[in-house]
C-alpha positions as CSV (number, residue, x, y, z in Angstrom):
1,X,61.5,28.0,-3.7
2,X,62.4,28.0,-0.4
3,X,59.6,28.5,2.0
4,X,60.8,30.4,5.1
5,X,60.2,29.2,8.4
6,X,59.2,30.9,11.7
7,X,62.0,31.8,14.2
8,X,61.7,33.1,17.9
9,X,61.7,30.0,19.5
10,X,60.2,28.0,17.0
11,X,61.5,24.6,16.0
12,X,64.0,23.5,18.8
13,X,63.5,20.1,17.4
14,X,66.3,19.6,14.8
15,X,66.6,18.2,11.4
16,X,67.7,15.1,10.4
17,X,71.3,16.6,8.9
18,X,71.9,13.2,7.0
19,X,68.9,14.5,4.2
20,X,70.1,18.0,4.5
21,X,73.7,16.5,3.0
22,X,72.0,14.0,0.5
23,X,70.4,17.2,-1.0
24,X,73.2,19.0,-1.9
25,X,74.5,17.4,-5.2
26,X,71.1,17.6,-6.7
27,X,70.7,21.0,-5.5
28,X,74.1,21.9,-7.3
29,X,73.4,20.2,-10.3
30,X,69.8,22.5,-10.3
31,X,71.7,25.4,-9.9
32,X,74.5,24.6,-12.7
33,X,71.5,24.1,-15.1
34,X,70.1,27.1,-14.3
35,X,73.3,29.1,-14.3
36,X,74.0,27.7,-18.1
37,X,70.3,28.7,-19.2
38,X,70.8,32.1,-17.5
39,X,73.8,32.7,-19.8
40,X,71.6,32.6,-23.1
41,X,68.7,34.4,-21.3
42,X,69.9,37.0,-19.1
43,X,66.7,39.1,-19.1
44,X,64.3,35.9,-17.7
45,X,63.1,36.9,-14.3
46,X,62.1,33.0,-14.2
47,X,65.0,32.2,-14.8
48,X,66.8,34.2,-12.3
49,X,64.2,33.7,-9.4
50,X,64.9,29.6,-10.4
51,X,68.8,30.1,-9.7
52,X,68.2,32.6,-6.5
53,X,66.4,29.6,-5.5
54,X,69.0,27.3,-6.0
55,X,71.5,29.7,-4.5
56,X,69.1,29.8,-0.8
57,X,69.4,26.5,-0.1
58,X,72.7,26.4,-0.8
59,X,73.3,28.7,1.5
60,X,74.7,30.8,-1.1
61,X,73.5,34.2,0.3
62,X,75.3,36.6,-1.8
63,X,74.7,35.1,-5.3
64,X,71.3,35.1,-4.1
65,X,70.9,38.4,-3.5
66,X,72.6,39.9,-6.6
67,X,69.8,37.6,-8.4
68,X,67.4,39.1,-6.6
69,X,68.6,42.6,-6.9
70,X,68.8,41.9,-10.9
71,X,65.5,40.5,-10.7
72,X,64.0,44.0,-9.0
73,X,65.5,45.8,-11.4
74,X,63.8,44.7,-14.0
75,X,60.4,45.0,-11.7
76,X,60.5,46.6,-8.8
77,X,57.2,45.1,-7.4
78,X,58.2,41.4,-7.9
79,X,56.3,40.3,-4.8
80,X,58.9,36.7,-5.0
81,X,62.2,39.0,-5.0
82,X,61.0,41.4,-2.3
83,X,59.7,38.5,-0.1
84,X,63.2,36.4,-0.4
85,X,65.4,39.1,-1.1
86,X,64.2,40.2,2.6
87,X,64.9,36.4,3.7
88,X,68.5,37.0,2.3
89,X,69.2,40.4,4.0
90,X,68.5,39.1,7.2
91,X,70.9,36.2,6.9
92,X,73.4,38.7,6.1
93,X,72.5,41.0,9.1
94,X,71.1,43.5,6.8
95,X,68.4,44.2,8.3
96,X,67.8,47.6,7.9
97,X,67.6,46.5,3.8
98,X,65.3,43.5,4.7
99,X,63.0,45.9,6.5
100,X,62.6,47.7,3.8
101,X,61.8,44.9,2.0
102,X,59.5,43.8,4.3
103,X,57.7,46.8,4.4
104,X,57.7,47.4,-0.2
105,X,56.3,44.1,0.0
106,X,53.1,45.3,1.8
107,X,52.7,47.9,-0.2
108,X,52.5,45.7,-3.0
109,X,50.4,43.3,-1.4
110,X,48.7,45.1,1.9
111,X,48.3,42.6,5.0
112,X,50.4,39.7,3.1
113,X,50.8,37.4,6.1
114,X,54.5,36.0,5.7
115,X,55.4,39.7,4.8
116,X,53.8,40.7,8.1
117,X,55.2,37.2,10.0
118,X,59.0,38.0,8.6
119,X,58.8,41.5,9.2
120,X,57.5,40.9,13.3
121,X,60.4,38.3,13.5
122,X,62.8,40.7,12.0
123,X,62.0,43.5,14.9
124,X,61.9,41.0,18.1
125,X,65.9,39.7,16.2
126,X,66.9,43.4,16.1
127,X,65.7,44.2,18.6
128,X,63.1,46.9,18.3
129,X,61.0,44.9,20.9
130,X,58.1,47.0,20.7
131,X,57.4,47.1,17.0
132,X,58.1,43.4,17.3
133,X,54.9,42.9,19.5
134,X,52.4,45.2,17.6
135,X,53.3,43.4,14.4
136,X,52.6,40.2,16.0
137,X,49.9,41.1,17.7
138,X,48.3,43.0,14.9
139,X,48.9,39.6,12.9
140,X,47.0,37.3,15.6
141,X,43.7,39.5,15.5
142,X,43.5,39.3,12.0
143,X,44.4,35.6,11.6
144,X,43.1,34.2,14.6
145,X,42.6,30.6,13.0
146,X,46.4,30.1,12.4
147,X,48.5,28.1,14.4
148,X,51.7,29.4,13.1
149,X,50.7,33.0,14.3
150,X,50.4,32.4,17.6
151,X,53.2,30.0,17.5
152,X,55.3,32.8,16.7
153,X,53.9,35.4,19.2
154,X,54.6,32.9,22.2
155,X,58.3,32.6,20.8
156,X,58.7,36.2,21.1
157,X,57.2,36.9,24.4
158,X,58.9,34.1,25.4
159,X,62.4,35.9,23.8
160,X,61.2,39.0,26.3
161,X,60.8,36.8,29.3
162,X,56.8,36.8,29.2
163,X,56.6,32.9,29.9
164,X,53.2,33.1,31.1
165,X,52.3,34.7,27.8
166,X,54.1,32.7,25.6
167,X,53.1,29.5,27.2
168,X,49.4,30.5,26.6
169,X,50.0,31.2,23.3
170,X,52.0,28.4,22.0
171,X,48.9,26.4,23.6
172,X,46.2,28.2,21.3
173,X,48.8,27.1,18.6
174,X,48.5,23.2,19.8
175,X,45.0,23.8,20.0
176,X,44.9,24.8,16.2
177,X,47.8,21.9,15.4
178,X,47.9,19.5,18.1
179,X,50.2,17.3,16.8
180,X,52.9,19.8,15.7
181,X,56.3,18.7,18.0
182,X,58.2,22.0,17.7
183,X,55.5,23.4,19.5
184,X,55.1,20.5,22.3
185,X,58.8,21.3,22.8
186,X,58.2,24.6,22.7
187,X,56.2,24.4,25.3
188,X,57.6,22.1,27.7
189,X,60.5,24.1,27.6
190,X,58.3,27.5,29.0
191,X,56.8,25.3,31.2
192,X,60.0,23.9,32.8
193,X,61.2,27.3,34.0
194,X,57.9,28.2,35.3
195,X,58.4,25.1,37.5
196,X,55.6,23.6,36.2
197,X,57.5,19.5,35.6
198,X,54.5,17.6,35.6
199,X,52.8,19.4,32.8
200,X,56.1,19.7,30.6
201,X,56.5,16.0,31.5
202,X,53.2,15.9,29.4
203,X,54.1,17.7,26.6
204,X,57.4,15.7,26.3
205,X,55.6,12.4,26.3
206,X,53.0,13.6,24.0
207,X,55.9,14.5,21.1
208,X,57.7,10.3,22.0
209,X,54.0,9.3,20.8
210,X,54.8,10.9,17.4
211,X,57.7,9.3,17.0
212,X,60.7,11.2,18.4
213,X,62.8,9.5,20.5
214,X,62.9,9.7,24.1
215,X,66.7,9.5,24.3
216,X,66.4,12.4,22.3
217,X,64.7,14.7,24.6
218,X,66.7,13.7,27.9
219,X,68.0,16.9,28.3
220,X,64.8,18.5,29.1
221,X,63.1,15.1,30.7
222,X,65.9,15.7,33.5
223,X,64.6,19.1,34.2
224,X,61.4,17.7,34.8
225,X,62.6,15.4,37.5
């Protein structure tokens, strides 16, 4: 199942697109096999969440969410259907119907920290800015020991133009996972605008060491210059 990954301004470095295409025919023969068993068991959530699966990374948002929608159906409190199901809705721009999900999920499962994450990530992208911040913040104090917490505070202060914030933040993150790159990039990129080269320079080198590319990063090494 796919596992969903922290936005507001998390992972600027991209993904090698030459695996992403490799994947696909697997991934479609998955879903055709799933599809075919679905057809002789049409009432298996399993077999349903496996195909909704399938269908998300394909990028196949609207099969997915009619799987999922069958799936809740059948039972309403299926934590993997609310949790994706709200993944799906915000593809779609439905976000009023993934915050809802969001927020069903929790009451299934109170404090659930990717419900908490996704539904913090969901405000700051539509914009409610202010629920987007308590979430987050409210997510931080109880999980103090995760990096990907503060990670995704200091991408949304850094969406509402708190660069100070975020750049503190996304540092407590590197402190917790030092070697993670997004965040390095991260980073360097907060700490270019607030004109401070020498230290982005840093954080720059510090990602070439784990193996990206300088060549790769020369748009924001000539910003440090």
């Amino acid at each position: 199942m796919l596992k969903i990954m922290a936005t507001a301004g998390i992972g600027l470095l991209t993904t090698c697109s030459a695996l992403a295409q490799n994947s696909i025919n697997p991934l479609r023969d998955s879903l055709a096999r799933a599809t075919e068993q679905l057809s002789y068991h049409p009432d298996s959530i399993d077999l349903r969440l496996r195909k909704a699966s399938w269908n998300v990374q394909l990028e196949q948002w609207q099969y997915a969410l009619s799987e999922y929608d069958a799936v809740l159906r059948m039972h309403p409190r299926n934590v993997a259907a609310l949790y994706y199901r709200a993944f799906v809705n915000e593809r779609l721009h439905r976000y009023n119907f993934a915050r809802l999900d969001y927020e069903n999920l929790l009451e299934v499962i109170p404090g659930n920290f990717e419900a908490r994450l996704g539904l913090a990530l969901l405000n700051q992208k539509d914009r409610h800015f202010t629920e987007a911040l308590d979430g987050i913040n409210t997510l931080v104090a109880a999980h103090p020991d995760s990096a990907l917490a503060w990670a995704a505070r200091g991408g949304i202060e850094n969406e509402q133009g708190m660069l100070d914030l975020a750049e503190y933040d996304y540092s407590k993150a590197l402190d917790l996972d030092p070697d993670n790159a997004d965040y390095l990039l991260s980073r360097a990129d907060i700490r270019i605008r607030l004109k401070q080269p020498d230290k982005a320079r840093a954080d720059l080198d510090a990602i070439v060491r784990l193996g990206t590319p300088k060549l790769a990063l020369k748009e924001w090494y000539d910003q440090c210059k």
